[in-house]
BAFI-3210 file (N, C-alpha, C; in Angstrom, 3 decimals, decimal comma, padded with zeros to 6 digits):
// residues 165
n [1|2|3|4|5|6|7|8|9|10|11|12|13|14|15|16|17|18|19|20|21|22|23|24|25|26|27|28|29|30|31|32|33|34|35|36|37|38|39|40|41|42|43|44|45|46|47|48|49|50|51|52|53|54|55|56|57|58|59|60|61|62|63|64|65|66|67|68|69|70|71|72|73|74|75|76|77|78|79|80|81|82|83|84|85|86|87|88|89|90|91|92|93|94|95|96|97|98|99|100|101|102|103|104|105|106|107|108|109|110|111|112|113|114|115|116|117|118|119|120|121|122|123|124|125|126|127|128|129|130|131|132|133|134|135|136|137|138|139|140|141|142|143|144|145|146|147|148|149|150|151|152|153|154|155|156|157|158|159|160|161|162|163|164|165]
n.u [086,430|088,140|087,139|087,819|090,597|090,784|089,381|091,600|093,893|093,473|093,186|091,534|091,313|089,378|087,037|087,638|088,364|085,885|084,215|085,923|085,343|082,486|082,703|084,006|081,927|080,031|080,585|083,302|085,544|088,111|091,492|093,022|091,351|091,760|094,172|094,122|092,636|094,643|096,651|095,458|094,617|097,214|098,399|097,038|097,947|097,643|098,387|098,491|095,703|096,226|098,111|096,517|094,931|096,665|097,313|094,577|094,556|096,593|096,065|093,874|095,169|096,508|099,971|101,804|104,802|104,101|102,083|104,074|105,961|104,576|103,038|105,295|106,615|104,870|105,163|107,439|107,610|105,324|107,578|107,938|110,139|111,879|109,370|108,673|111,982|111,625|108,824|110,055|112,157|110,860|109,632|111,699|112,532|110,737|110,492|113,009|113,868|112,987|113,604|112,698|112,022|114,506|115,375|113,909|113,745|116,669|116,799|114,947|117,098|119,619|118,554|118,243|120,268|122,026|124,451|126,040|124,160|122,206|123,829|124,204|121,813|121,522|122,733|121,890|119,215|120,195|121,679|119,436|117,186|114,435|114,838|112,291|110,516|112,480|113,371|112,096|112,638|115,305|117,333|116,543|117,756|120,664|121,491|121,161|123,125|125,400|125,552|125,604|128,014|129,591|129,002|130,251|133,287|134,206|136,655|136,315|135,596|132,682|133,502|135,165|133,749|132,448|134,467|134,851|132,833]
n.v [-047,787|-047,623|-049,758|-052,270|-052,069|-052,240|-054,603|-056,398|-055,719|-057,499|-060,292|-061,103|-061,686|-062,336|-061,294|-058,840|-058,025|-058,368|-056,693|-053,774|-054,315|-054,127|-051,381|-050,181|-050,783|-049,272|-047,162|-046,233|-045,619|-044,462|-044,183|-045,084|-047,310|-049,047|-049,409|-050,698|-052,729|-054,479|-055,155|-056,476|-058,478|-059,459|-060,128|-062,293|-064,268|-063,794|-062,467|-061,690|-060,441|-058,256|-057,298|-055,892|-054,482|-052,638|-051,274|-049,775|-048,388|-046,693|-045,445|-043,830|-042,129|-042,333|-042,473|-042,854|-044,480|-046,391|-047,970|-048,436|-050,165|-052,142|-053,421|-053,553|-055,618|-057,504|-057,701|-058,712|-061,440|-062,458|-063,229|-061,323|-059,446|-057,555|-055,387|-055,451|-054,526|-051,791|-050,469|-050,705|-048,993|-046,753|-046,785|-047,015|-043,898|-042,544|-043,257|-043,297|-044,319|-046,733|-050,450|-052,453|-051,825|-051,953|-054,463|-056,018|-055,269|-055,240|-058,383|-058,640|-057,689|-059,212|-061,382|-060,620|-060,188|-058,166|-057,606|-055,465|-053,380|-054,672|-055,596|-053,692|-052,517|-054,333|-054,279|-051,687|-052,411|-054,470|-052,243|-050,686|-052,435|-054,170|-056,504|-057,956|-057,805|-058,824|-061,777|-064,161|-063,436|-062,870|-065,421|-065,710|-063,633|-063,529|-065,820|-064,876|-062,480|-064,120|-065,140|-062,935|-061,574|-063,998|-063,457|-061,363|-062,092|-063,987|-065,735|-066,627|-069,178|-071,159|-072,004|-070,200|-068,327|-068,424|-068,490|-065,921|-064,836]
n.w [-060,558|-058,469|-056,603|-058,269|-058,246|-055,112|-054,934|-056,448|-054,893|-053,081|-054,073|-055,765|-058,640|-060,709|-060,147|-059,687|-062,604|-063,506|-062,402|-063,015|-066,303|-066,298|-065,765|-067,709|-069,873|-069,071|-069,678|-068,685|-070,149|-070,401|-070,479|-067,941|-066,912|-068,983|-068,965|-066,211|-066,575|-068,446|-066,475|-064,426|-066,422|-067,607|-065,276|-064,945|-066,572|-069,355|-071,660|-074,453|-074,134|-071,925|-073,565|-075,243|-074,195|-073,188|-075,150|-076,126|-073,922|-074,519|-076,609|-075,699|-074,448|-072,235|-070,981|-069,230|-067,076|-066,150|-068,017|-070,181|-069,497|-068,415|-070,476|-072,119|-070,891|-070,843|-073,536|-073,764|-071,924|-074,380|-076,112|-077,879|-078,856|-079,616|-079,265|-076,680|-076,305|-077,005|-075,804|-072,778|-073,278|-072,639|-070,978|-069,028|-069,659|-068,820|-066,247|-064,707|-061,871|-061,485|-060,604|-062,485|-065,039|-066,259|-065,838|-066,981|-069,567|-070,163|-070,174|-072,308|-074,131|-073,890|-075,066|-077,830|-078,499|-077,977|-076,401|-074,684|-073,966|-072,779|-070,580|-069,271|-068,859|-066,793|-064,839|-064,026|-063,101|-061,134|-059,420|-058,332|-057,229|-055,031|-052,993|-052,398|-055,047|-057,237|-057,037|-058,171|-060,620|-060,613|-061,047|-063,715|-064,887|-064,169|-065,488|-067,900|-067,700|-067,763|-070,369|-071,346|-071,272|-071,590|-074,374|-074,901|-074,412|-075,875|-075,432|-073,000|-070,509|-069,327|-067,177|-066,359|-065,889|-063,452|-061,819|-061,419|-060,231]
ca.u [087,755|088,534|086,262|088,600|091,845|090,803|089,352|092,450|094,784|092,433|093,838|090,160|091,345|088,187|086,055|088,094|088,157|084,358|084,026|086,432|084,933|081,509|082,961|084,424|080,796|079,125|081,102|084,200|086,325|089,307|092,982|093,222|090,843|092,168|095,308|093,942|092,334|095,419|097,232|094,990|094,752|098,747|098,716|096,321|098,650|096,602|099,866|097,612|094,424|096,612|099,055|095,510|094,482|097,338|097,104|093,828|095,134|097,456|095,105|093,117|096,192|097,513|101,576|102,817|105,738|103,326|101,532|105,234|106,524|103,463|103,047|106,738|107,232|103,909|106,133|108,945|106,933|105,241|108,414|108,240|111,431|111,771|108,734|109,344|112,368|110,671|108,283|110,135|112,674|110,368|109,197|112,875|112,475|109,881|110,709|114,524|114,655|112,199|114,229|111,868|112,080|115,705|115,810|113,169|114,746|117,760|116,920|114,718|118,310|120,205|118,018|118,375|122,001|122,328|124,575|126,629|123,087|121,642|124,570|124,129|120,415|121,154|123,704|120,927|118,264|120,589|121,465|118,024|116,195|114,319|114,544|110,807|110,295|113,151|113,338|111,552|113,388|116,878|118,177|116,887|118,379|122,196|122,052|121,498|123,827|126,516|125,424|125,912|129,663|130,118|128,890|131,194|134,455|134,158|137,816|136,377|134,531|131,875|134,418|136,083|132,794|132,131|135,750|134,899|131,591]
ca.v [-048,354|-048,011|-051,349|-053,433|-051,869|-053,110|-056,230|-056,981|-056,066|-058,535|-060,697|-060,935|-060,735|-062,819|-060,337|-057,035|-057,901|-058,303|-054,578|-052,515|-054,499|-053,992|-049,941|-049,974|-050,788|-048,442|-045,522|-045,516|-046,602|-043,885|-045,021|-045,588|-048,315|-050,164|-050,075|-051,401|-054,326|-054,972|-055,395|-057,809|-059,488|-059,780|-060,810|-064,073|-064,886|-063,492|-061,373|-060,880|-059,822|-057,480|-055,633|-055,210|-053,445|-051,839|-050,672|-049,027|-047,435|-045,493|-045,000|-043,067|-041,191|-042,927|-042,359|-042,942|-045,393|-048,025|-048,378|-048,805|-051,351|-053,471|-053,558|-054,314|-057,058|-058,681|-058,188|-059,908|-062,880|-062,996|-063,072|-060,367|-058,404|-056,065|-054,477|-055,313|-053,005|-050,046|-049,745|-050,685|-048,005|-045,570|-047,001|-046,191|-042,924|-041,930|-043,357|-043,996|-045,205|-048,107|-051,311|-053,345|-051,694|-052,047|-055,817|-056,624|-054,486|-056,182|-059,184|-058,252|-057,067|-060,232|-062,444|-059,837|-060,144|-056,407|-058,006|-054,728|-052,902|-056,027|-055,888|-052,226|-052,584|-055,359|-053,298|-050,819|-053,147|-054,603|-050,866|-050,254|-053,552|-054,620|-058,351|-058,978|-057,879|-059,474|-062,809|-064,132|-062,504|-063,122|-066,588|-065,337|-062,121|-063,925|-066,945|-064,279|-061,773|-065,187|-065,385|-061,855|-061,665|-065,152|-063,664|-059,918|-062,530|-065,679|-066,453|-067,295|-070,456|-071,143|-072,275|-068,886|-066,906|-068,895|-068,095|-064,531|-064,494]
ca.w [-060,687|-056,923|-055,705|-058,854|-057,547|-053,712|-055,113|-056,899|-053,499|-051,965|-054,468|-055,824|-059,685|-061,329|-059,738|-060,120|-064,015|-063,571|-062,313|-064,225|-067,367|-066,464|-065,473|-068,919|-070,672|-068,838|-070,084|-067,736|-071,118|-070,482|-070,587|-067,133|-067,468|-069,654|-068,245|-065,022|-067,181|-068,975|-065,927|-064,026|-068,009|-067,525|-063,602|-064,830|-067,739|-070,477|-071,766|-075,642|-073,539|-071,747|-074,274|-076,291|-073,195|-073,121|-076,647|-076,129|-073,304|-074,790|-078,043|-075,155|-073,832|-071,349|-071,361|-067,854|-067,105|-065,961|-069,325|-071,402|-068,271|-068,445|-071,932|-072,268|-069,676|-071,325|-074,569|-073,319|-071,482|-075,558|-076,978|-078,963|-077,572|-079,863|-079,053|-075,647|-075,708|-077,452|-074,742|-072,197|-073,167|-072,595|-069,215|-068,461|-070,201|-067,513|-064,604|-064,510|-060,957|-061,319|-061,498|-063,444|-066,808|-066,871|-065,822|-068,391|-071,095|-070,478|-070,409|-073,995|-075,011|-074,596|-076,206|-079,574|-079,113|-077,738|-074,906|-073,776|-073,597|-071,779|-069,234|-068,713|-068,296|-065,704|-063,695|-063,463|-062,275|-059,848|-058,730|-057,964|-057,404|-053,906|-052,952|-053,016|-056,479|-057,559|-056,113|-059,214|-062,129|-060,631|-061,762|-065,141|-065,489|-063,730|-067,124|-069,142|-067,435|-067,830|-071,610|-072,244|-070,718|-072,572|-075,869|-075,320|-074,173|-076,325|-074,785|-071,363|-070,515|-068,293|-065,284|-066,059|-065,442|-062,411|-060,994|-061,884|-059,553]
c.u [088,351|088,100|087,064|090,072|091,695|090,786|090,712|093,947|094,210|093,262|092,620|090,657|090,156|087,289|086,537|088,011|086,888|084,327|084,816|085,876|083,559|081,419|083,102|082,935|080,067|079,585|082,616|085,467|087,688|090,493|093,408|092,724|090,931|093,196|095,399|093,790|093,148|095,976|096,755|094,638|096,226|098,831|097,626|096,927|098,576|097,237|098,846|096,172|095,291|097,377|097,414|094,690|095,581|097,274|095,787|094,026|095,713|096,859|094,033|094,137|097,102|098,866|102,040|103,609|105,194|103,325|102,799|105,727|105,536|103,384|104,390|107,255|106,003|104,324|106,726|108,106|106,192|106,112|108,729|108,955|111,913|110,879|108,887|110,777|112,103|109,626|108,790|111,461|112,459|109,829|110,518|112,904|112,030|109,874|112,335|114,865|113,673|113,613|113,467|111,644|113,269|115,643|115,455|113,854|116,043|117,899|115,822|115,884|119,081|119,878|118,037|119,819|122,356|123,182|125,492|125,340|122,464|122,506|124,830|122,928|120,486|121,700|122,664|119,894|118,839|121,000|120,155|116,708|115,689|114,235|113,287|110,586|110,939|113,584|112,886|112,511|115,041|117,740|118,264|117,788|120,030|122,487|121,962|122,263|125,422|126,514|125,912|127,301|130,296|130,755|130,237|133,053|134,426|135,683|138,131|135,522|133,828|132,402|134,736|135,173|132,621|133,158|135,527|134,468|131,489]
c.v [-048,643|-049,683|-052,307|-053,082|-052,743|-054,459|-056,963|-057,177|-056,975|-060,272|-061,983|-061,105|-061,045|-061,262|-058,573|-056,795|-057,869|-057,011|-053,656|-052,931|-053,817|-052,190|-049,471|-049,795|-049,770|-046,683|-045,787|-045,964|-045,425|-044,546|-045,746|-046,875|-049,676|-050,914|-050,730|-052,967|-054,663|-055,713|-056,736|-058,976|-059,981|-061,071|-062,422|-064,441|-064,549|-062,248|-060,650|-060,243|-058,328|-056,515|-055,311|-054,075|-052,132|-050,823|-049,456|-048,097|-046,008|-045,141|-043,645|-041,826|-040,949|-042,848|-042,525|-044,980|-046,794|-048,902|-048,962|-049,845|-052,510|-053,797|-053,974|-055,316|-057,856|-058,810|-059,412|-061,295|-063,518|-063,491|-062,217|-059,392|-057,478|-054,925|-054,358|-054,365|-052,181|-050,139|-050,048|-049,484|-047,278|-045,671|-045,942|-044,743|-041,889|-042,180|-044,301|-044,446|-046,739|-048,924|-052,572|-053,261|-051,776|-053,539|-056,515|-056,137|-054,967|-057,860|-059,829|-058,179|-058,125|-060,962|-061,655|-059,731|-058,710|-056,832|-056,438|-053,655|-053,758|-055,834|-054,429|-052,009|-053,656|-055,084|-052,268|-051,208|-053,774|-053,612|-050,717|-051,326|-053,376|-056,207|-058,874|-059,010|-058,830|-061,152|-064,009|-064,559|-062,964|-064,239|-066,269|-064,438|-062,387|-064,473|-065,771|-062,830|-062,408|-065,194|-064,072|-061,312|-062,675|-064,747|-062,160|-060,558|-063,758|-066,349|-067,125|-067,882|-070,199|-071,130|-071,007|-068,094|-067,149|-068,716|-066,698|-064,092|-064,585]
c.w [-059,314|-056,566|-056,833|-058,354|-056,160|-053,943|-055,907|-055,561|-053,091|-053,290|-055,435|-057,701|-060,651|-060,964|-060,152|-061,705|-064,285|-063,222|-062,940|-065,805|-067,589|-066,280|-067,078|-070,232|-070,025|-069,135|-069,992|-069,022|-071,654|-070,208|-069,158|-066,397|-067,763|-069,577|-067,097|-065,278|-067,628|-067,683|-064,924|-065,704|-067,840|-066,471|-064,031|-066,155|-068,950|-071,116|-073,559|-075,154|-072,577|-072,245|-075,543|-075,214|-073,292|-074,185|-076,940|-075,047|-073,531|-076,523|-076,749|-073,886|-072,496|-071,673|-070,253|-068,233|-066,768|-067,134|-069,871|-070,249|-068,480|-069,469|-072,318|-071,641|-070,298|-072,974|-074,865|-073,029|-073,149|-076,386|-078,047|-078,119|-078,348|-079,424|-077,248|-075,417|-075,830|-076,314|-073,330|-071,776|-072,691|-071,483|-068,274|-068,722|-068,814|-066,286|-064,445|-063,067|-060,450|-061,956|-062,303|-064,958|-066,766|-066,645|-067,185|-070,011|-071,383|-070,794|-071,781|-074,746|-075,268|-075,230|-077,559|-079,471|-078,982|-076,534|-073,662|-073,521|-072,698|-070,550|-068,469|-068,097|-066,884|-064,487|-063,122|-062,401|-061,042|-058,764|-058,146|-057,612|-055,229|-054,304|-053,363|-053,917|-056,892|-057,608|-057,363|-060,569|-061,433|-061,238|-062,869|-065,509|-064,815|-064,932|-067,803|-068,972|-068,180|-069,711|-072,407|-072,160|-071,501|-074,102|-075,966|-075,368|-074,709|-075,796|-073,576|-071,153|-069,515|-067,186|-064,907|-065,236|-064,591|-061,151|-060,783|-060,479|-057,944]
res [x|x|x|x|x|x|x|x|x|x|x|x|x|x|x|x|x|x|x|x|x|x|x|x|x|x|x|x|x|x|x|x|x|x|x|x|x|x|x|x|x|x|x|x|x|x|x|x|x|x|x|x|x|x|x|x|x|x|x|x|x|x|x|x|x|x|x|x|x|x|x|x|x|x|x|x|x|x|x|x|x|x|x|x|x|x|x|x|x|x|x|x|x|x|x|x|x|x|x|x|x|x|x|x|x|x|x|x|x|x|x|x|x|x|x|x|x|x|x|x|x|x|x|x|x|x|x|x|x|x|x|x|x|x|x|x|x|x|x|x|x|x|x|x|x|x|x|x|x|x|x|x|x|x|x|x|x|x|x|x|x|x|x|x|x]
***
């Protein structure tokens, strides 16, 4: 698993999915594993190749905050945001000062119309965010910061929120 971790810093991920796969057939087919393969399955787009990784992951007893973060942000990017917040709850659960399960969870929350959970989750993530991560994810997680203030104050227009800011 080490030589697909490097090869994936290297930025290698064809190849690193070639060695933890070919690690995986030769035995090495514990949770940590799979969660490695999910995650380079995620990082090349492949969001149903990675929450099925994920899935066996934690069928093999994987539970750290990674597993429910990755698996929940490849939720969200599916659109399925319910399940996207159930595990990304629990990302938060376990590692409350990551800001990446709260951005994502929030911005799972406004699209289900949860907007004062969404704008609590987004306060968090901006509490705790770094720029580089972020950088990305920000325009999204501002419209749907603007959408979820919209939807709690239907009495104040777009200009208003923009006077606000």
């Amino acid at each position: 698993m080490s030589e697909a971790l490097r090869l994936l810093e290297e930025r290698s991920v064809d190849e690193a999915e070639a060695v933890i796969t070919r690690g995986i057939e030769l035995g090495a087919d514990d949770g940590r594993s799979f969660l490695v393969r999910g995650l380079i399955r995620a990082r090349r787009g492949d969001q149903a190749g990675g929450i099925e990784d994920f899935d066996r992951a934690a069928e093999r007893g994987e539970e750290s905050a990674e597993l429910y973060r990755a698996r929940g942000i490849s939720h969200y990017l599916s659109g399925d945001n319910r399940a996207a917040e159930a595990d990304l709850s629990a990302a938060v659960e376990r590692a409350p000062a990551d800001a990446d399960g709260y951005l994502y969870r929030g911005l799972a929350r406004a699209l289900l119309g949860h907007y004062e959970q969404a704008l609590a989750d987004l306060q968090a993530a901006e509490d705790r965010h770094t720029v580089a991560r972020f950088q990305g994810a920000l325009p999204l997680a501002a419209a749907q910061l603007d959408l979820a203030i919209l939807a709690l104050h239907p009495d104040l227009s777009a200009h208003h929120l923009h006077e606000l800011a």
